[in-house]
Wavefront OBJ file of the C-alpha trace (Angstrom):
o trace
v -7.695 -22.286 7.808
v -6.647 -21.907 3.838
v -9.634 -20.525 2.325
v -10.189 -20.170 -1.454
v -11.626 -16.741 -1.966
v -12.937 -15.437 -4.862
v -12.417 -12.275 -5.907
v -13.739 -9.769 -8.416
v -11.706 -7.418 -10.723
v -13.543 -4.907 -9.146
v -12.533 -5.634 -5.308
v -8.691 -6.268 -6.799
v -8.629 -2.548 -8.264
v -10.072 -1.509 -4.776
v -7.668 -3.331 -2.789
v -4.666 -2.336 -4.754
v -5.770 1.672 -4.881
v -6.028 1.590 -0.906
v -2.515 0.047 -0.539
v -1.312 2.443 -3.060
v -3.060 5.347 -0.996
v -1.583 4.321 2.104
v 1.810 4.312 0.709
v 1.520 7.735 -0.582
v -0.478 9.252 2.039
v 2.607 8.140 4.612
v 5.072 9.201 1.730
v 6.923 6.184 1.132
v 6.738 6.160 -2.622
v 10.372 5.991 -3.400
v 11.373 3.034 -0.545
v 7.805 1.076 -1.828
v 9.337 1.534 -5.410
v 12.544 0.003 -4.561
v 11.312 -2.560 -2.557
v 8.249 -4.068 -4.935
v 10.470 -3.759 -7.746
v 13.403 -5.495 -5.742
v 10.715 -8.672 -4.706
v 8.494 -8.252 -8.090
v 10.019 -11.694 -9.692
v 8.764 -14.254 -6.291
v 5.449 -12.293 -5.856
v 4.003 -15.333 -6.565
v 6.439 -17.774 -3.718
v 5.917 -14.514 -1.738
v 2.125 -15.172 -2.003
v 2.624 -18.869 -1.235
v 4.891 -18.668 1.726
v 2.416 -15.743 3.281
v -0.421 -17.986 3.039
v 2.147 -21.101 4.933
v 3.551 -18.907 7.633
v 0.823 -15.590 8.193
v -2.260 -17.551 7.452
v -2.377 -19.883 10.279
v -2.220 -16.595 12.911
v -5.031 -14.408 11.114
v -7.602 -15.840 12.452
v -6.807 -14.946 16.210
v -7.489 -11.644 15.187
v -10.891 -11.852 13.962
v -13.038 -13.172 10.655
v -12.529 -9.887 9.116
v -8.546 -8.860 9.582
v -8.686 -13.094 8.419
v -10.284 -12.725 5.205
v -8.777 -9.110 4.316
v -5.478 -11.015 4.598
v -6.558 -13.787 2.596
v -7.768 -10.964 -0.440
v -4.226 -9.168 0.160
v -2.224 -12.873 -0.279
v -4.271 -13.412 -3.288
v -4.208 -9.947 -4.992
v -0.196 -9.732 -4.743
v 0.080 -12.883 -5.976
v -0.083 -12.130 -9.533
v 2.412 -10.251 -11.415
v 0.399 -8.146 -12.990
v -1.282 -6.919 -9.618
v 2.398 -5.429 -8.682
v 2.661 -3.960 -11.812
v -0.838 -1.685 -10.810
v 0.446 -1.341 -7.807
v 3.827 0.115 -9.157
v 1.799 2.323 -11.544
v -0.682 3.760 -9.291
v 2.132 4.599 -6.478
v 4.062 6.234 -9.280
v 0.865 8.130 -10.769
v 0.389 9.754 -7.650
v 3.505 10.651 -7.092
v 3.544 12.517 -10.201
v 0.435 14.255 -9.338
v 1.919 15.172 -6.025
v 5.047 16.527 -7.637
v 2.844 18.697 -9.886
v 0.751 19.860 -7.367
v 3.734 20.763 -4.862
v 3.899 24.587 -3.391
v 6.515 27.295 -3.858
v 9.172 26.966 -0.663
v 8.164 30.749 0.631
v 4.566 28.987 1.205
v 6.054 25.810 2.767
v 7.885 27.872 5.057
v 4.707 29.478 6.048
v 2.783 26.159 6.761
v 6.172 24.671 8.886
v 5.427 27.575 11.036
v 2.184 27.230 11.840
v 2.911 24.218 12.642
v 5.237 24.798 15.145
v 2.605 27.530 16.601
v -0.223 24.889 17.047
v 1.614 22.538 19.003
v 3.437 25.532 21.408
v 1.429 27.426 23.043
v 2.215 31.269 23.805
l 1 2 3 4 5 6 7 8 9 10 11 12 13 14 15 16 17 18 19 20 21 22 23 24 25 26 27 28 29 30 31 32 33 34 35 36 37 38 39 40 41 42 43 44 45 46 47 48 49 50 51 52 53 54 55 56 57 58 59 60 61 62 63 64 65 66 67 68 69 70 71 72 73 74 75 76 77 78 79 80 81 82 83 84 85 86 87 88 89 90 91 92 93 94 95 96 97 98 99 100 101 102 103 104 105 106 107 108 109 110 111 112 113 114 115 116 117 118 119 120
């Protein structure tokens, strides 16, 4: 039920760039910002109480979804994990904000948008 997994620095950095990516691929940055910073101080009570009340019900949902939410309990854990996290989410927004488009070309992409999904 509570298993003790072991995990490399290598499958931390992973796990923390994919929640990062998912964050900023749905464009959440600003709300995740606010919220990680808001619960940064009981990462670590967040981490136990996860494993208390969420751990017992992984398992109906497979070995795999069990031990990815094992990894996730003990990546976020530690402090410094959320401090990544916080840095990576704000990196990319950064990058995103560099790499935005003039609004005359945005205006262009909204409608052909609107064309693909109504047909003439």
């Amino acid at each position: 039920m509570f298993r003790n997994i072991e995990i490399t620095p290598e499958e931390e950095e992973e796990l923390i760039r994919k929640v990062a990516m998912i964050i900023h691929k749905n464009g959440l940055e600003a709300a995740a910002i606010l919220m990680i910073e808001t619960v940064k101080p009981l990462s670590y009570i967040g981490g136990q109480m996860g494993r208390l009340f969420i751990s017992p019900f992984l398992p109906a949902f497979g070995d795999k979804i069990e031990i990815g939410g094992e990894k996730l309990i003990t990546v976020f854990e530690k402090r410094e994990n959320v401090e990544k996290l916080l840095s990576m989410i704000e990196e990319m927004a950064k990058e995103d904000n560099a790499k935005k488009v003039n609004p005359s070309e945005s205006k262009t992409k909204q409608k052909n948008f609107w064309r693909r999904l109504i047909p003439f």
